[in-house]
C-alpha positions in Angstrom: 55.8 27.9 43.8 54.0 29.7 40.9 56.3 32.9 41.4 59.4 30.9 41.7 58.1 29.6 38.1 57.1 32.4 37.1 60.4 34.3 37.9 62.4 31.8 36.2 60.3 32.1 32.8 60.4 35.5 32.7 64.1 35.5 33.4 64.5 32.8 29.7 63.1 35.5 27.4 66.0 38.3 27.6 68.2 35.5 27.4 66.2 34.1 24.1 66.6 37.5 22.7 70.3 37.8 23.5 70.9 34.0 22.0 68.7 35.3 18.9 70.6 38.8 18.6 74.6 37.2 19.6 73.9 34.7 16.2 72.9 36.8 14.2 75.2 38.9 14.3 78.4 36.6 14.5 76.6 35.0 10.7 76.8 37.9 9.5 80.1 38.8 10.4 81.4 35.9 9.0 83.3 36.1 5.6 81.2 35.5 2.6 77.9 35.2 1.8 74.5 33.1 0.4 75.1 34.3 -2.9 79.1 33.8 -3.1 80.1 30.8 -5.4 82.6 29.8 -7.9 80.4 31.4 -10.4 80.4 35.0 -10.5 76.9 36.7 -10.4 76.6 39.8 -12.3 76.0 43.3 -10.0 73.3 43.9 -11.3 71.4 40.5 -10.4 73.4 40.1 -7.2 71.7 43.4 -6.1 68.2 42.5 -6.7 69.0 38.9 -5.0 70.2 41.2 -2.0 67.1 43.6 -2.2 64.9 40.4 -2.5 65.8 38.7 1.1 66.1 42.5 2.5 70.2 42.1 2.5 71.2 45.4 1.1 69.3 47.4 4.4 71.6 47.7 7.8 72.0 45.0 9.8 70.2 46.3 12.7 67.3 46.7 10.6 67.6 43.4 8.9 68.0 42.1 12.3 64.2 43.5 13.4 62.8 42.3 10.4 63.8 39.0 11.5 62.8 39.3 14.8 59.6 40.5 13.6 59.1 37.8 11.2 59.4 35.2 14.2 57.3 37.3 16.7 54.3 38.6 14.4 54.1 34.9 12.1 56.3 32.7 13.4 58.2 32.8 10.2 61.9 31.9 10.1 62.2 33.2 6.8 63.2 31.4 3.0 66.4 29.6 2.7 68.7 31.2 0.6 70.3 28.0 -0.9 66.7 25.4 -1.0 64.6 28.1 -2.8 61.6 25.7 -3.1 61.6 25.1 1.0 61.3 28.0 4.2 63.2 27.8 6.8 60.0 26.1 9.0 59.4 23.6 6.4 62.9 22.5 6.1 62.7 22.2 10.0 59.3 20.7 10.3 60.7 17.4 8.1 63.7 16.6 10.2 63.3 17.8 14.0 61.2 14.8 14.4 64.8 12.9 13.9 67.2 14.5 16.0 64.1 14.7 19.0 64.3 10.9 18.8 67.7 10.6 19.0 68.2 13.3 21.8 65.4 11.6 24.2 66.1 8.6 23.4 69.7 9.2 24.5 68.8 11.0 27.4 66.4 8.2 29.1 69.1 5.1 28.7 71.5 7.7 30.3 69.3 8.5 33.2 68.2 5.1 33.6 71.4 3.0 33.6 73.7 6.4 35.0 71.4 6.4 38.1 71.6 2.6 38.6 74.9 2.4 38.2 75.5 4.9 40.6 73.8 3.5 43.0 75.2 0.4 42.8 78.4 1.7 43.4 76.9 4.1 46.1 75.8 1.4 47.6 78.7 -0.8 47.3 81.2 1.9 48.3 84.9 0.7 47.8 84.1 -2.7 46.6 85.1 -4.3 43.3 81.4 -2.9 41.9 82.5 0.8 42.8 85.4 0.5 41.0 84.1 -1.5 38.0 81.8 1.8 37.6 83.6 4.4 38.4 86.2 3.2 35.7 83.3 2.9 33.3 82.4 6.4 34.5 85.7 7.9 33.5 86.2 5.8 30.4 83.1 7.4 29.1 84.0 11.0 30.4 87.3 11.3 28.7 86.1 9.9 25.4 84.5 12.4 22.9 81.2 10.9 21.3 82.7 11.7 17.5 85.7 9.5 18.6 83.2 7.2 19.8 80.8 6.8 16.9 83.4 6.2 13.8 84.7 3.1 16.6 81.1 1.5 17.4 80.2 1.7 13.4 83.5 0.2 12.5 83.3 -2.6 15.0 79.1 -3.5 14.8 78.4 -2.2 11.1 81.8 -3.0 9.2 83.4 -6.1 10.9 80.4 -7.7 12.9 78.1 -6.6 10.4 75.1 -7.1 13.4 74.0 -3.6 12.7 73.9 -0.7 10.2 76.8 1.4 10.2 75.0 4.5 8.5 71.3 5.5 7.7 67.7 6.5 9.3 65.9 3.2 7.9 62.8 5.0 9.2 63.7 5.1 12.2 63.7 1.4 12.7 65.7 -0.1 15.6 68.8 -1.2 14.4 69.1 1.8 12.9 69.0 3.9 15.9 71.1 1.6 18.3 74.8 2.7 17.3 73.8 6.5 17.3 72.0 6.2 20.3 74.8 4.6 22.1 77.2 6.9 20.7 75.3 9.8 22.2 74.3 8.5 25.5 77.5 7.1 26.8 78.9 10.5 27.9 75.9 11.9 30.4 75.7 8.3 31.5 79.4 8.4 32.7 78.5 11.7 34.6 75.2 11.1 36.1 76.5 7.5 37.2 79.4 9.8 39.1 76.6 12.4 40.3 74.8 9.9 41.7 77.1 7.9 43.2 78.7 11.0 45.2 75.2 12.2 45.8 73.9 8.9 47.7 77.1 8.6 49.6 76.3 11.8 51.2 72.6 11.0 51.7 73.4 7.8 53.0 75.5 9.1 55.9 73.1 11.8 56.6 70.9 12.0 60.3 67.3 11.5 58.5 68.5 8.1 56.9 70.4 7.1 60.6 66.8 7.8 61.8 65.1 5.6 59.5 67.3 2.8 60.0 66.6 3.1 63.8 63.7 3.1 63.9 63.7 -0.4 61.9 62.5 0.2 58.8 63.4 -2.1 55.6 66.9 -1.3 54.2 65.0 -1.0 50.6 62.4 1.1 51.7 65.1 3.2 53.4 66.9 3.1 50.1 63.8 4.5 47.4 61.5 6.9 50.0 64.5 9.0 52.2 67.5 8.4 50.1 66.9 8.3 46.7 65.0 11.4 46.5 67.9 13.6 48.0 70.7 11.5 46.5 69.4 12.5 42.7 69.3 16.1 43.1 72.4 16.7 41.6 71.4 14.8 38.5 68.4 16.5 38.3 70.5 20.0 38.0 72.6 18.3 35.4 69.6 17.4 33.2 69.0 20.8 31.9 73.2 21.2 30.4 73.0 17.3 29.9 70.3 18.0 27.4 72.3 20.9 26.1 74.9 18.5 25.2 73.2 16.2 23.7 71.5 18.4 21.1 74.5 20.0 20.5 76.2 16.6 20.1 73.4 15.1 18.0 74.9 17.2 15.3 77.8 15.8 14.7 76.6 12.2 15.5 73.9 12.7 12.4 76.9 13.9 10.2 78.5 10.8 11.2 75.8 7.9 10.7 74.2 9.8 8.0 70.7 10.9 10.0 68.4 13.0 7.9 68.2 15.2 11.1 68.5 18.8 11.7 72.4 18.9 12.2 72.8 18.3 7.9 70.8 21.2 7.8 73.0 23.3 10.4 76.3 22.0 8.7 75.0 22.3 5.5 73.8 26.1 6.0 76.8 27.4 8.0 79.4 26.4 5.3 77.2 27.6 2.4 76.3 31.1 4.7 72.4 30.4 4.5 71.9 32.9 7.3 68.1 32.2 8.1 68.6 28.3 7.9 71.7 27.8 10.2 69.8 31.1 12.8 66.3 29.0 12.6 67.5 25.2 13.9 69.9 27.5 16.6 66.4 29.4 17.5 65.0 26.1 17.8 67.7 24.3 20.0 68.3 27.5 22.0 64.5 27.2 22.9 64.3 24.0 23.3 68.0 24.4 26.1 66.0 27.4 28.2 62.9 25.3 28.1 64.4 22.4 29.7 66.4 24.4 31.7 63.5 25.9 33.3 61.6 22.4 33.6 64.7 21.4 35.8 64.5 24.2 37.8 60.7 23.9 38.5 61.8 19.9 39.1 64.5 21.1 41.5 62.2 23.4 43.3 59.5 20.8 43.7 62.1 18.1 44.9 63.8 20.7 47.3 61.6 23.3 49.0 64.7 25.5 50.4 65.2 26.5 46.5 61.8 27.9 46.0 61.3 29.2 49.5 64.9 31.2 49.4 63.7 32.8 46.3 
């Protein structure tokens, strides 16, 4: 077990690197740049700006220098457009936001996703399997920016039961509407997951054993079935929490969350190169990290994995 982790961390840092190396380049590639306004600079001060922040060298080299920055102090580098903040502080006084958001979205999804699906599992071709599989696909095909705008309308505006916009402090009204926004989507998909998952487990030999032998439908249910019947939500976890960091962004923009998606929308239409590269550092860590916790998860929960390694 500790070389099929091990293989599997070792196997996150090239792709780190390449994550680190594909966005910085593509920023940089893009037209404009920090210093570009509707205000001319001067040569003269625009060069000593660009000698400041090390933007006049090659981008290979200015690329190192980054790299080094991160390895050496864990430095991310000033922001170009908040002068008074870096890049960490800017980072450190809102990741605490979007982590609450994304987790929080994550657990309803897992929770109610894998009880709905086994509802339905359980209930195959009844009026329940249907009632959740429709759910299912009603919250597959519908985007969570179309989704958001609709449940702020409808609570915030005409119901007026909760706030349509704002952090409040992260108080719990406040985080209801953006929370349901972002979870409906990987509930949909890990109700569906588990659902076909359980079918299968449910018809396998080891479960017509267990039945045979007499025991308890319900113990049959949460110690031989339910442990096989969630490994394919378990795999999902890892892209499901891709998704919703990625969507978190556009859900802060929407509601107004002082989270780290201002920041990344913020810094990529005003070109501030080490802002917008140091919250998709910290997201593309946070992706491979998870990513590997799921596939230690999977290992532990299915021994051919490791043991075919």
């Amino acid at each position: 077990m500790l070389w099929f982790g091990l293989r599997r961390l070792m196997s996150a840092i090239p792709t780190l690197f390449i994550v680190i190396f594909l966005s910085f380049m593509i920023m940089h590639a893009a037209p404009g740049g920090p210093f570009d306004g509707e205000r001319q600079l001067p040569p003269e001060i625009e060069q000593n700006l660009l000698a400041k922040y090390d933007l006049d060298k090659p981008l290979l080299t200015q690329f190192w220098l980054y790299v080094e920055g991160i390895v050496t102090e864990f430095d991310f580098g000033p922001s170009f457009k908040r002068e008074d903040f870096t890049v960490t502080e800017l980072i450190s006084q809102s990741w605490h936001v979007s982590a609450r958001i994304g987790l929080s979205a994550l657990s309803i999804a897992l929770v109610i996703g894998a009880t709905l699906g086994c509802m339905a599992a359980l209930n195959q071709n009844s009026w329940v399997d249907y009632f959740v599989m429709a759910l299912a696909m009603t919250g597959i095909t519908i985007p969570s920016f179309v989704i958001a705008p609709v449940l702020s309308l409808f609570f915030g505006v005409w119901l007026n039961l909760l706030p349509s916009a704002g952090w409040g402090g992260g108080s719990l009204p406040n985080m209801i509407l953006p929370v349901a926004a972002l979870s409906l989507g990987p509930l949909a998909v890990i109700a569906r997951l588990t659902r076909g998952g359980m079918i299968e487990v449910l018809r396998s030999n080891f479960v017509r054993t267990a039945r045979a032998k007499g025991l308890p439908e319900g113990l049959v249910i949460r110690r031989h079935a339910l442990r096989a019947g969630l490994l394919p939500v378990v795999s999902y976890l890892g892209p499901a929490m891709a998704a919703l960091m990625t969507g978190s962004l556009v859900i802060e923009r929407i509601f107004g969350l002082p989270g780290l998606g201002r920041y990344f929308v913020d810094g990529a239409l005003q070109r501030d190169y080490t802002l917008v590269l140091g919250v998709v550092i910290l997201y593309s860590t946070l992706i491979i990290t998870l990513n590997f916790v799921v596939d230690v998860m999977y290992g532990v929960l299915d021994p051919r994995v490791r043991d075919s390694q």
